[in-house]
Residue frames as a rotation matrix with the C-alpha (Angstrom) as fourth column:
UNK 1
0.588 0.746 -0.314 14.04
-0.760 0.376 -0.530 12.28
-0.277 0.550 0.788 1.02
UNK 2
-0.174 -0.318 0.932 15.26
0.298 0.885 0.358 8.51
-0.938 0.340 -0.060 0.13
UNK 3
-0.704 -0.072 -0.706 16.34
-0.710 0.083 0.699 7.79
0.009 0.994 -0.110 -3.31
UNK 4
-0.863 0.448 -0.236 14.16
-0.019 0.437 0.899 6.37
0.505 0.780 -0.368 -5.91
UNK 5
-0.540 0.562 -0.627 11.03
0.528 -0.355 -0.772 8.47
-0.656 -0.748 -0.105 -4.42
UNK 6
-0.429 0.175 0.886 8.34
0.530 -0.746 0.404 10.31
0.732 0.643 0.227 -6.02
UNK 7
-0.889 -0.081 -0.451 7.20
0.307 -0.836 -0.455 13.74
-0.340 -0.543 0.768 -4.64
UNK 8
0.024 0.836 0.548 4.03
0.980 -0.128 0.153 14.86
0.198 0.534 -0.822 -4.65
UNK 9
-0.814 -0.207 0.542 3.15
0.121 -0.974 -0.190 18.11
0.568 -0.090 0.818 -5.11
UNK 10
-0.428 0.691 -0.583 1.07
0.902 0.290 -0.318 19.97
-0.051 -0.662 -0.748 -2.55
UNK 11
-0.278 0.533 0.799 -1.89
0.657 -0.502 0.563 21.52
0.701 0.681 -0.211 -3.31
UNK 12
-0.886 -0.060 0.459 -3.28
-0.251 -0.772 -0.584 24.59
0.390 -0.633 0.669 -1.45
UNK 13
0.316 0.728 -0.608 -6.51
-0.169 0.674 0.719 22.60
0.934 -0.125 0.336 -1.23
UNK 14
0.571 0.000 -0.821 -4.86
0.668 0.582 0.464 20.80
0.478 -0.813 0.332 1.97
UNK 15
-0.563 -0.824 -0.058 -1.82
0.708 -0.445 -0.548 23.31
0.426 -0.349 0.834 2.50
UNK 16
-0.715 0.196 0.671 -4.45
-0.515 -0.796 -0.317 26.22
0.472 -0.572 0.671 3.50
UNK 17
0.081 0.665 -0.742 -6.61
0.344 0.680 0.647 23.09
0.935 -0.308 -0.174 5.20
UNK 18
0.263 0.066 0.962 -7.51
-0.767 -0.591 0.251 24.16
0.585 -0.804 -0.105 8.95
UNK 19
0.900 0.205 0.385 -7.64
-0.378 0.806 0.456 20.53
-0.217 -0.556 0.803 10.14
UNK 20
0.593 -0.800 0.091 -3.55
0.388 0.185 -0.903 19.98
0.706 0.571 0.420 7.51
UNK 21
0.780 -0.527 0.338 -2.08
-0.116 -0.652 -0.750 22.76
0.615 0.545 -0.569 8.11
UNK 22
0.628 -0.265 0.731 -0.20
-0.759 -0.006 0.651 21.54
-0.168 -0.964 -0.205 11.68
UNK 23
0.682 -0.100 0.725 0.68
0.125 0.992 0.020 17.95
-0.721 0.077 0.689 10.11
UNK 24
0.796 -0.412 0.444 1.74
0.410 -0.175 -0.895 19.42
0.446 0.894 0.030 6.75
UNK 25
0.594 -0.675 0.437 4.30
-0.719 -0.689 -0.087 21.84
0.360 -0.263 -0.895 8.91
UNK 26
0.351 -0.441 0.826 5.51
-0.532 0.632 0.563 18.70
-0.770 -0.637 -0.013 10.82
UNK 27
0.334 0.109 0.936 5.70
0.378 0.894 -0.239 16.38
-0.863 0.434 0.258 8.23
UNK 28
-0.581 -0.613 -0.535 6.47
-0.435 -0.322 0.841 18.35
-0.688 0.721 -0.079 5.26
UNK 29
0.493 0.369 -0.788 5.29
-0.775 0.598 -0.204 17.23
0.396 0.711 0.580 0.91
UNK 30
0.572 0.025 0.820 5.54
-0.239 0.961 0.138 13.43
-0.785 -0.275 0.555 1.13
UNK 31
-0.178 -0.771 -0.611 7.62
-0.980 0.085 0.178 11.31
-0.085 0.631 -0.771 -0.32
UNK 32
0.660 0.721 0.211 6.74
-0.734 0.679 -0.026 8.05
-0.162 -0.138 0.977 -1.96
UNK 33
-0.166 -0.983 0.075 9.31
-0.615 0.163 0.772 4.97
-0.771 0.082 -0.632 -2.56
UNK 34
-0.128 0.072 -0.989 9.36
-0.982 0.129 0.136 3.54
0.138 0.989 0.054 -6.11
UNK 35
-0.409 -0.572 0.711 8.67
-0.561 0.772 0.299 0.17
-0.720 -0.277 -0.637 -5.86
UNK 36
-0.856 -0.390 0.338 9.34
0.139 0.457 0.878 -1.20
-0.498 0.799 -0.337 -9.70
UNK 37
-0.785 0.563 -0.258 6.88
-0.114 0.277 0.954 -2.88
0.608 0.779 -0.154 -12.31
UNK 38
-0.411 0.719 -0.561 3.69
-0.809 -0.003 0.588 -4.16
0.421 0.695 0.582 -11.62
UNK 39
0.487 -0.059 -0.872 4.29
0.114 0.993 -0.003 -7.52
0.866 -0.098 0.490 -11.06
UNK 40
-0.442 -0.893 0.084 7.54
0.160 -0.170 -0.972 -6.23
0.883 -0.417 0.218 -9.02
UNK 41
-0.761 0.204 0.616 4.81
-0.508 -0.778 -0.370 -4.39
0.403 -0.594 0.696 -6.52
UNK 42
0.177 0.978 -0.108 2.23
-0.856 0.207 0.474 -6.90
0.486 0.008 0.874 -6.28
UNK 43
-0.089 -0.593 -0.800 4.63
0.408 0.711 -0.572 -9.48
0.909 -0.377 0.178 -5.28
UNK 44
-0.884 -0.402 -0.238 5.96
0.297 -0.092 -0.950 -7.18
0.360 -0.911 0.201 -2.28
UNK 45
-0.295 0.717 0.631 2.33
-0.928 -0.372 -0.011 -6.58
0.226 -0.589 0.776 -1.18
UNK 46
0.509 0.507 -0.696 1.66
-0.341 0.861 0.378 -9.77
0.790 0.045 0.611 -1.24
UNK 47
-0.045 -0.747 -0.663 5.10
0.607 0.507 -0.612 -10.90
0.794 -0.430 0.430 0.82
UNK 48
-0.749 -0.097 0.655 4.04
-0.197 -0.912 -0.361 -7.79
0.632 -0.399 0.664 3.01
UNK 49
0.468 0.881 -0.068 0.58
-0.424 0.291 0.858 -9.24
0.776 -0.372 0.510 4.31
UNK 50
0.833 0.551 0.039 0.21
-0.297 0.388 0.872 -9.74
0.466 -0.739 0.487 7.74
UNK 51
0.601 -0.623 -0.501 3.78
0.797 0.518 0.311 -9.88
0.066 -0.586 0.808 8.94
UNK 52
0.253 -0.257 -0.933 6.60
0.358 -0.871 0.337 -7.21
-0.899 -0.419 -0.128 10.32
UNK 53
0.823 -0.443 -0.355 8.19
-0.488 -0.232 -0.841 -4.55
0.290 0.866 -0.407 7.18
UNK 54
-0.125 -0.985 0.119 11.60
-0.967 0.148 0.208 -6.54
-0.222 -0.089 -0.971 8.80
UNK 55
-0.081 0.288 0.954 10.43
0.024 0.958 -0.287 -9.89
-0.996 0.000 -0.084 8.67
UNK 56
0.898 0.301 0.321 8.47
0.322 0.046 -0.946 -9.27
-0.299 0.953 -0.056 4.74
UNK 57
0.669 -0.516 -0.535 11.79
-0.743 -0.459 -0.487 -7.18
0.006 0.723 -0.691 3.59
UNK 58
-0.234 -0.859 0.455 14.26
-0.893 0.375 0.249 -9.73
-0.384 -0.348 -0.855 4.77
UNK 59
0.329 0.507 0.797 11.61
0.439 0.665 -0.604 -12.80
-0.836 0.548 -0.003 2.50
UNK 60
0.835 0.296 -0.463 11.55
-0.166 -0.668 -0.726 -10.37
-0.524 0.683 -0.508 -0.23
UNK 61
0.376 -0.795 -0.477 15.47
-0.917 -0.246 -0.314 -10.35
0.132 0.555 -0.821 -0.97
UNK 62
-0.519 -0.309 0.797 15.68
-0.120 0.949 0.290 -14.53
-0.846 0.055 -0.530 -0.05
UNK 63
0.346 0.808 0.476 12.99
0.240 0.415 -0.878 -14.64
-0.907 0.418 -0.050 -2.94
UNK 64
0.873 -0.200 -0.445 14.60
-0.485 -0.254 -0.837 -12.43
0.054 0.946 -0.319 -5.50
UNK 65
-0.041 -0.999 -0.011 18.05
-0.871 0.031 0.490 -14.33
-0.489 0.029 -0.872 -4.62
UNK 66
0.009 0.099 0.995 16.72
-0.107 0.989 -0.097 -17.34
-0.994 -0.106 0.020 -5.75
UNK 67
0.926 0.377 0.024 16.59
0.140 -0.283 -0.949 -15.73
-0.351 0.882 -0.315 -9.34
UNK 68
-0.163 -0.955 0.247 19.99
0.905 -0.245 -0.349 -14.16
0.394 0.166 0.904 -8.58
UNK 69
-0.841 -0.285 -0.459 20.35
0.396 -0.903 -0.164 -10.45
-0.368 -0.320 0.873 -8.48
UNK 70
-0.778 0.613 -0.138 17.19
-0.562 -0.580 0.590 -9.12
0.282 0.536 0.796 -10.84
UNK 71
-0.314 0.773 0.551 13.87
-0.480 0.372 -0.795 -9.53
-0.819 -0.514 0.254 -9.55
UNK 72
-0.809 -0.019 0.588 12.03
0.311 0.835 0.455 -12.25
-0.499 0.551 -0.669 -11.60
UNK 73
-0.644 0.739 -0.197 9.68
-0.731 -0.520 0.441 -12.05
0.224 0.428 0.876 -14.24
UNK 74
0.378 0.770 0.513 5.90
-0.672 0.610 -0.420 -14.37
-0.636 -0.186 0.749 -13.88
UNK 75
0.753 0.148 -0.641 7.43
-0.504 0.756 -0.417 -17.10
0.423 0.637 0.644 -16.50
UNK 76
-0.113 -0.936 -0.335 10.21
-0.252 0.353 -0.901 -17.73
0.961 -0.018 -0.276 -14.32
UNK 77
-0.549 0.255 0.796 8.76
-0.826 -0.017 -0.564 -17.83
-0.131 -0.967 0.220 -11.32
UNK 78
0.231 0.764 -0.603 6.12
-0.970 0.229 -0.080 -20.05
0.077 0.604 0.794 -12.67
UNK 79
0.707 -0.330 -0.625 8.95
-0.263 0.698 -0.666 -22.43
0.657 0.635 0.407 -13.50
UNK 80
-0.544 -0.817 0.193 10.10
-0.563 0.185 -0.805 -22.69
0.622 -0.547 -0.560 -10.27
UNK 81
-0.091 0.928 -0.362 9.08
0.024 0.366 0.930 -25.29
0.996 0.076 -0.056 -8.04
UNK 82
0.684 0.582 0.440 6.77
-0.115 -0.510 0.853 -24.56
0.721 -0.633 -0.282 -5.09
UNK 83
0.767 -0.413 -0.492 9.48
0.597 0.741 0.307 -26.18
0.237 -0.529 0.815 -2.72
UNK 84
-0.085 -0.978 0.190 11.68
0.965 -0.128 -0.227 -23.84
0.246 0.164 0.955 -3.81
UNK 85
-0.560 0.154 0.814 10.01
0.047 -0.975 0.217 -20.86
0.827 0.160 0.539 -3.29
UNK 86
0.979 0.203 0.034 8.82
0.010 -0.216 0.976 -21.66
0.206 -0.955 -0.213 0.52
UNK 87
0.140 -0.826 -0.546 12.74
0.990 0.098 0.105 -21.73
-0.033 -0.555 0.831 1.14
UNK 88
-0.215 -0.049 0.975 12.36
0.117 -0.993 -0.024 -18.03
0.970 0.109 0.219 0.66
UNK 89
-0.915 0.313 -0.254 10.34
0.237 -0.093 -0.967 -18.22
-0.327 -0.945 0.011 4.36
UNK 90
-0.792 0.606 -0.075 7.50
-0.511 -0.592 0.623 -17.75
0.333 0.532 0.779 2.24
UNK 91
-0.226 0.854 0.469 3.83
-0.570 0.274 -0.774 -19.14
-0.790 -0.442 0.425 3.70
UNK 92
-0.703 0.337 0.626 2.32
0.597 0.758 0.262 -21.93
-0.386 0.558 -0.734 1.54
UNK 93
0.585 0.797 0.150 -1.17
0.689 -0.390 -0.611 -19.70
-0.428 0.461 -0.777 1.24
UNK 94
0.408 -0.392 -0.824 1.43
-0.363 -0.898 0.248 -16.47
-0.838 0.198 -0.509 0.11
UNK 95
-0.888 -0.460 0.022 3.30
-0.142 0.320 0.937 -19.04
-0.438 0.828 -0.349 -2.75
UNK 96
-0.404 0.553 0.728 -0.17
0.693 0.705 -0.151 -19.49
-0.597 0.444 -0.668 -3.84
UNK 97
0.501 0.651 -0.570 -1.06
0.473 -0.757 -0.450 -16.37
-0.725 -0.044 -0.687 -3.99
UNK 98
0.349 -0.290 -0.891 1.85
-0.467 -0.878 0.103 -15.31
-0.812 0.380 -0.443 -6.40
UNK 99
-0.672 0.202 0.713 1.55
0.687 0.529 0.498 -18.45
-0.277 0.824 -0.495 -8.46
UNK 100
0.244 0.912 0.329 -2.03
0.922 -0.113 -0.372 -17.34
-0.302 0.394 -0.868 -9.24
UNK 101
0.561 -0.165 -0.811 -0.52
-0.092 -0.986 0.137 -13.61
-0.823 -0.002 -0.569 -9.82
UNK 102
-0.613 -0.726 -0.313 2.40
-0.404 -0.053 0.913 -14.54
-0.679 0.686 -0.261 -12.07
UNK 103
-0.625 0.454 0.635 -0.49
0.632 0.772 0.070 -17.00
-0.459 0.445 -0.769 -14.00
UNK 104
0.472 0.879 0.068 -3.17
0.813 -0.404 -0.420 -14.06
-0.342 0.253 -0.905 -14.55
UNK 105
0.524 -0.262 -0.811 -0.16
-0.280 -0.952 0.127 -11.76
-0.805 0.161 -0.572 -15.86
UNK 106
-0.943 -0.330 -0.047 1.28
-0.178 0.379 0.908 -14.35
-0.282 0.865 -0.416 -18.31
UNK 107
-0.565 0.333 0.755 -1.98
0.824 0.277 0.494 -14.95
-0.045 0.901 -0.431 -19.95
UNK 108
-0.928 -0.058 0.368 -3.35
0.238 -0.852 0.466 -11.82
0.287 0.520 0.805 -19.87
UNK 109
-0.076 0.912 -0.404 -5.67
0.819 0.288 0.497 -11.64
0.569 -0.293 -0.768 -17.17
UNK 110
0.483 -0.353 -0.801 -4.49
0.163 -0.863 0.479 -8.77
-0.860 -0.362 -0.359 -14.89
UNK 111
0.139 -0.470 0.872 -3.11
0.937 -0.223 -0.270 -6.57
0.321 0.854 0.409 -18.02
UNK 112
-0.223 -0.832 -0.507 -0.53
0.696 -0.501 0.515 -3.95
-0.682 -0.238 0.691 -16.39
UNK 113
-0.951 -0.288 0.114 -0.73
0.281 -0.646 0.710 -1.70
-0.131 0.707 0.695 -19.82
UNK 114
0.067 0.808 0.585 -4.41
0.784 -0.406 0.470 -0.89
0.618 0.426 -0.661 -19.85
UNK 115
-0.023 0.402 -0.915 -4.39
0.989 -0.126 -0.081 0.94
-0.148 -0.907 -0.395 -16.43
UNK 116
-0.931 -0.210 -0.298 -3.66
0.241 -0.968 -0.071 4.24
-0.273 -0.138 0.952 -17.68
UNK 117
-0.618 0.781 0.094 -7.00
-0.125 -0.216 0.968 4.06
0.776 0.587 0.231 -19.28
UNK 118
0.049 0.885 -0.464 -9.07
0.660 0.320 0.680 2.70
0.750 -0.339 -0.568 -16.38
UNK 119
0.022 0.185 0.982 -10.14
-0.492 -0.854 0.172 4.37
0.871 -0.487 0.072 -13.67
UNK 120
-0.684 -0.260 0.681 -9.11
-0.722 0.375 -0.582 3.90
-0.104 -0.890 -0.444 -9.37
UNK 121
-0.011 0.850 0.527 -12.59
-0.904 0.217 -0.369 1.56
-0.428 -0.481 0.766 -9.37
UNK 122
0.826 -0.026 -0.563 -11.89
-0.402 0.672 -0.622 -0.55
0.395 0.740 0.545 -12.72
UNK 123
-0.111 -0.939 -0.324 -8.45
-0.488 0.336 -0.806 -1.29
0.866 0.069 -0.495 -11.67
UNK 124
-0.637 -0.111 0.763 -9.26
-0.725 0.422 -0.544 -2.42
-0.262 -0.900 -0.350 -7.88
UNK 125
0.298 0.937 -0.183 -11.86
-0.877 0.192 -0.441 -4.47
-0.378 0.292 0.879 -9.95
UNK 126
0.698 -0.374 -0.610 -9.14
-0.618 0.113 -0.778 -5.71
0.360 0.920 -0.152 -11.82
UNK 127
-0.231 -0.814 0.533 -6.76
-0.837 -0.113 -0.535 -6.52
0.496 -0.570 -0.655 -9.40
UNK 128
-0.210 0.436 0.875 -9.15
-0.913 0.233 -0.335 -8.34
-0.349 -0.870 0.349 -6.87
UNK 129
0.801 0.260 -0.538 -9.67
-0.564 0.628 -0.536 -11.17
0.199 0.733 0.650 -9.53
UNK 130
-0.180 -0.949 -0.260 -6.02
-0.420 0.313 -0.852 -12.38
0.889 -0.044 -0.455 -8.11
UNK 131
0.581 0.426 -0.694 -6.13
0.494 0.493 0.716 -14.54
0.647 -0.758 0.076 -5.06
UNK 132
-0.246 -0.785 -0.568 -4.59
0.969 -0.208 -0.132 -12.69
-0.015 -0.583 0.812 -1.99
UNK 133
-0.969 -0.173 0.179 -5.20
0.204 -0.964 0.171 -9.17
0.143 0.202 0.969 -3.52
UNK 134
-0.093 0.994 -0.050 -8.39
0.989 0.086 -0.121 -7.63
-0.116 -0.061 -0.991 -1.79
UNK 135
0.666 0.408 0.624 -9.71
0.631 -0.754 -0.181 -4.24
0.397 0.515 -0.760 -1.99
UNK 136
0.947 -0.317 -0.047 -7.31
-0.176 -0.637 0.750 -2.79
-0.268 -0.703 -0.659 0.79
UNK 137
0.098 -0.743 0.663 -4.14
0.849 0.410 0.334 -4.71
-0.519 0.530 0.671 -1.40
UNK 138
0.111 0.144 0.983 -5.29
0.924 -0.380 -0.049 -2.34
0.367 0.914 -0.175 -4.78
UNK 139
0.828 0.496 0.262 -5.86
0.511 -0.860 0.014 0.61
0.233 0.122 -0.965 -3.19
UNK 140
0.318 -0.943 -0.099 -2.18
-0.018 -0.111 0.994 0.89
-0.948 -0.315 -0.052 -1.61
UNK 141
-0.193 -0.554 0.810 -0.98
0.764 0.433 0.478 -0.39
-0.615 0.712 0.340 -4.91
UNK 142
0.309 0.223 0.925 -2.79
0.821 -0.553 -0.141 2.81
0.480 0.803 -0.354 -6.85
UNK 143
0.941 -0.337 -0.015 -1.36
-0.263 -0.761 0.593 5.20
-0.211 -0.554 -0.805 -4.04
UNK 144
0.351 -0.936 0.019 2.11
-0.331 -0.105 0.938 3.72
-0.876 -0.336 -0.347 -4.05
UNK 145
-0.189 -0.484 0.854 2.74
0.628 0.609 0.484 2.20
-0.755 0.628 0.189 -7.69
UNK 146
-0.209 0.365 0.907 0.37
0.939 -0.184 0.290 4.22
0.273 0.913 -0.304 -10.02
UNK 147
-0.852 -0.233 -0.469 1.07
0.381 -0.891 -0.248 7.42
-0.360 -0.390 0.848 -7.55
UNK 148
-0.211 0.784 0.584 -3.15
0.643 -0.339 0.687 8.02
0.737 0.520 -0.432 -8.44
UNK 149
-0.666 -0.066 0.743 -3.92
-0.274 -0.905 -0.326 11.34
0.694 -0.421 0.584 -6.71
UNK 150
-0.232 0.563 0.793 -7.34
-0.959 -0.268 -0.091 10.62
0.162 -0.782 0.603 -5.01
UNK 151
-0.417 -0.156 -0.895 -7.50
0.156 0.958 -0.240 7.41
0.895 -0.240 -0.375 -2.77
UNK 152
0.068 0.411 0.909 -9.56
-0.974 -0.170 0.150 7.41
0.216 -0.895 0.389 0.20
UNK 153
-0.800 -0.366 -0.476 -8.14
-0.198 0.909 -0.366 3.69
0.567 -0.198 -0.800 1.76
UNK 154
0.018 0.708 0.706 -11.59
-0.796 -0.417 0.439 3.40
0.605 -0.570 0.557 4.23
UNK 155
0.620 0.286 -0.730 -10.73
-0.050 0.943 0.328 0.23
0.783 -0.167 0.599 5.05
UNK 156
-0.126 -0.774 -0.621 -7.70
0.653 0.406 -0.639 0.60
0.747 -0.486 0.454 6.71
UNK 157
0.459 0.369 -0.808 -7.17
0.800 0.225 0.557 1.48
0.387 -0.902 -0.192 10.19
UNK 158
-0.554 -0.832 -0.021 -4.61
0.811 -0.545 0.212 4.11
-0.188 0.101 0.977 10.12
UNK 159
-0.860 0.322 0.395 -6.72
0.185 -0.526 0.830 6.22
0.475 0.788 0.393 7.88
UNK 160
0.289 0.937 -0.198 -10.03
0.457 0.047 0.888 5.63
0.841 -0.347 -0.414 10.28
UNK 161
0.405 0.098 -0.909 -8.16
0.911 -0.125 0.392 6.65
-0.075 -0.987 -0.139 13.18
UNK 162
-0.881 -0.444 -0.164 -6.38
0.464 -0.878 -0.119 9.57
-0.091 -0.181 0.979 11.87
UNK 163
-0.302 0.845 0.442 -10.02
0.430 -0.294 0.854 10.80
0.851 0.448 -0.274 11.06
UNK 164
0.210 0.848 -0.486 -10.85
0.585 0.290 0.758 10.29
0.784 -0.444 -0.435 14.23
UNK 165
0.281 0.152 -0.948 -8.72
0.914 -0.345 0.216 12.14
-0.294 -0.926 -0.236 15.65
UNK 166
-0.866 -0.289 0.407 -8.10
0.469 -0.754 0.461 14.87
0.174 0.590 0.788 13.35
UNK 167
-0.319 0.942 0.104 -12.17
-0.021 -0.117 0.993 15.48
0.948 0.314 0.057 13.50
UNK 168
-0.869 0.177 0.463 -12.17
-0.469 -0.593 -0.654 15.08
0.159 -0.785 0.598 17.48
UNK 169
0.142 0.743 -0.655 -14.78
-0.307 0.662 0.684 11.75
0.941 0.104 0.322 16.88
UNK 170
0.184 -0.116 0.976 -15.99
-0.942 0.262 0.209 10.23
-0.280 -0.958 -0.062 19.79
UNK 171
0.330 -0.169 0.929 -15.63
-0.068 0.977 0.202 6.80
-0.941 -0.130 0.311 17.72
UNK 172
-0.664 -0.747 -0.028 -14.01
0.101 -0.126 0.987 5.72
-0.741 0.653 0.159 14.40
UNK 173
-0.454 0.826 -0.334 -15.77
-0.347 -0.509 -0.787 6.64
-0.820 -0.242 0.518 11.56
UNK 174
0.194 0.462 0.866 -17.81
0.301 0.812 -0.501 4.78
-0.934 0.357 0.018 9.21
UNK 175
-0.595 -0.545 0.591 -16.92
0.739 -0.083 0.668 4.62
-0.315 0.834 0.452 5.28
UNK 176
0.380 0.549 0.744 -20.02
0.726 -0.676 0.128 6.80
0.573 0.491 -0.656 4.17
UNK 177
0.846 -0.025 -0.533 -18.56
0.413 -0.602 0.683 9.57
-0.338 -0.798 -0.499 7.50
UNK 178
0.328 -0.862 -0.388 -15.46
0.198 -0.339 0.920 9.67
-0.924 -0.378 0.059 5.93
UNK 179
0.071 0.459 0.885 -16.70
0.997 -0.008 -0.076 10.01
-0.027 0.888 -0.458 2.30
UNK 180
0.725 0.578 0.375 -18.41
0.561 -0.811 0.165 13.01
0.400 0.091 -0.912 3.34
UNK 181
0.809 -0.176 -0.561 -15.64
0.287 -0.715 0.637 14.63
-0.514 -0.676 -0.528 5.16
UNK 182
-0.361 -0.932 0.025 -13.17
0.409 -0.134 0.903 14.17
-0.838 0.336 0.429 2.68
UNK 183
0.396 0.492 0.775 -15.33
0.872 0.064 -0.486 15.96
-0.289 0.868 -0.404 -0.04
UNK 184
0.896 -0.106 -0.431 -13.66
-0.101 -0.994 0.034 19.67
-0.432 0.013 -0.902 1.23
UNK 185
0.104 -0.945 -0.311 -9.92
-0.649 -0.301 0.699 18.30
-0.754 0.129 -0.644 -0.27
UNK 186
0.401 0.204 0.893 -11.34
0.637 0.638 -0.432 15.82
-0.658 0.742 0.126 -3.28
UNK 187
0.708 0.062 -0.704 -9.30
-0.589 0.601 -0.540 15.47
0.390 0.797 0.462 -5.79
UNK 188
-0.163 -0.974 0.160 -6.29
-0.792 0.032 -0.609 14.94
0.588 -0.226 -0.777 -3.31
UNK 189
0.815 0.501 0.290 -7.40
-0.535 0.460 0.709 11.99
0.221 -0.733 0.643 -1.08
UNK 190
0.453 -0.699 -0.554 -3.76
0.394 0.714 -0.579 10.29
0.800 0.044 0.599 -1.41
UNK 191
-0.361 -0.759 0.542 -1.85
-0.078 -0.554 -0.829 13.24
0.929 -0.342 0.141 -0.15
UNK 192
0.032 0.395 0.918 -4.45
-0.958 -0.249 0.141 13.48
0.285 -0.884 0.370 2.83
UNK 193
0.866 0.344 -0.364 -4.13
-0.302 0.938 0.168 9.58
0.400 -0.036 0.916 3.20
UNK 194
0.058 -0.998 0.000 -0.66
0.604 0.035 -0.796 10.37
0.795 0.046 0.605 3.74
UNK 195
-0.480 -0.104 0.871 -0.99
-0.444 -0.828 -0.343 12.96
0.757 -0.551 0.352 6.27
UNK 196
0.499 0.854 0.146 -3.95
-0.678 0.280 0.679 10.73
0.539 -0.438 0.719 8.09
UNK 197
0.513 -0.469 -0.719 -1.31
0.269 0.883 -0.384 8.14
0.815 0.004 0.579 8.45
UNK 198
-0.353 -0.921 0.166 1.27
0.280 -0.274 -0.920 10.21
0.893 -0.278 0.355 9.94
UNK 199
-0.196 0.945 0.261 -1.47
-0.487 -0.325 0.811 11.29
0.851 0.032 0.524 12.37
UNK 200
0.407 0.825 0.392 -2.17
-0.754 0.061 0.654 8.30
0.516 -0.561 0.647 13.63
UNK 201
0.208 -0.692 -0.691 1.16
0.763 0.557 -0.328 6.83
0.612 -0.459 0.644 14.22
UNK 202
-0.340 -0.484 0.806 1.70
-0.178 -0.808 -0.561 10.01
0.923 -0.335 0.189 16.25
UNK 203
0.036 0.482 0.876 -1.00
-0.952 -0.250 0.177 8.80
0.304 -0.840 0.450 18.60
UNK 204
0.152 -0.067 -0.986 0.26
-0.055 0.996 -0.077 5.21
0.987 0.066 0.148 19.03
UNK 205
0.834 -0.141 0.534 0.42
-0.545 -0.367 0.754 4.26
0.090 -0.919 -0.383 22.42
UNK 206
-0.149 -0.987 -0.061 4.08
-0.659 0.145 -0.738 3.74
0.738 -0.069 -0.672 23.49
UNK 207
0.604 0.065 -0.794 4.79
0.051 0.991 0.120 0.10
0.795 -0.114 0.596 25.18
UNK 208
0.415 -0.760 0.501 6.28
-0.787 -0.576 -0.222 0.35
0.457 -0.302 -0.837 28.25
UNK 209
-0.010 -0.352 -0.936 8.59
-0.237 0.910 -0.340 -1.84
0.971 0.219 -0.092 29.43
UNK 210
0.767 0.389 0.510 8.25
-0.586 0.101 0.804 -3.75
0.261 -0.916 0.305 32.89
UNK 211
-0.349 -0.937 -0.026 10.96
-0.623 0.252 -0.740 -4.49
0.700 -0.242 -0.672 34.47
UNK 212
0.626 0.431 -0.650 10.69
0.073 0.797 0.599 -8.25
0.776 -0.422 0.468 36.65
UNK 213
-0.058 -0.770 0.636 12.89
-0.990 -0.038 -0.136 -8.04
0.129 -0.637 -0.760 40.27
């Protein structure tokens, strides 16, 4: 396990699962990686969109250097100008996107301290009100930040194909298909979101290289 991880615990719900129990032996209880505040996490999903984890991690630490050493807070960012923050390697549409973040957390539009009260639906509700941050943004963000137990990601691809092939589908399956199958391990839908993954990088096909004479 990497430092600054949380551990879930695993329920017998999935551990005596017929369709788990093979993955769980491979794979082992998961391990999530802490990543910070709020603000701290929304950033790196944002800087994470649509490009390699080397590419987005190597942006990430040109962005916080521009602060210095401590990741910035939304008034300081704010106060930085835009010019300065594409020398990160950052996309024009991606500096908008965490202007408009740092802007709806200094005045108290996206408000960080209610979530314990709201529920997975209110908060992706919440969230989506940010430019950049759609429904497949939030729901990562309540699996990996706010470590909420039951997430069912339907959107993403990972999650559709481990279905598919956990279940032995002849195609991938649709959001109401995968509702219904995940009702036998509800409340846990993270942990199994986590397992679904592993899954379906297992069945990646492998690139082979061609050698040119």
């Amino acid at each position: 396990m990497r430092a600054n991880t949380t551990v879930r615990t695993l329920p017998d719900l999935l551990a005596k699962n017929r369709y788990f129990k093979h993955v769980i032996k491979k794979h082992g209880v998961p391990s999530w990686e802490n990543r910070g505040t709020v603000y701290q996490s929304l950033v790196r999903s944002i800087v994470y969109q649509q490009v390699s984890g080397k590419a987005a991690a190597s942006i990430l630490k040109k962005f916080i250097s521009i602060f210095g050493t401590k990741f910035p807070t939304p008034q300081q960012v704010l106060q930085t100008p835009v010019a300065t923050l594409r020398t990160a390697g950052l996309s024009s549409q991606k500096v908008s996107y965490i202007l408009d973040l740092s802007t709806k957390i200094n005045d108290g539009t996206i408000k960080p301290r209610a979530f314990a009260k709201m529920t997975n639906e209110q908060i992706v509700e919440h969230l989506t009100k940010v430019k950049g941050i759609g429904v497949w943004t939030a729901q990562m963000f309540l699996m990996s930040t706010l470590h909420r137990e039951d997430v069912l990601p339907t959107l993403d691809l990972g999650i559709k194909k481990g279905f598919q092939i956990m279940y032995k589908l002849e195609a991938l399956p649709t959001h109401e298909e995968m509702e219904l199958m995940a009702k036998k391990w509800r409340p846990h839908a993270s942990l199994a979101s986590w397992y679904l993954w592993r899954i379906a990088d297992e069945h990646k096909p492998v690139k082979k290289l061609v050698v040119r004479k």
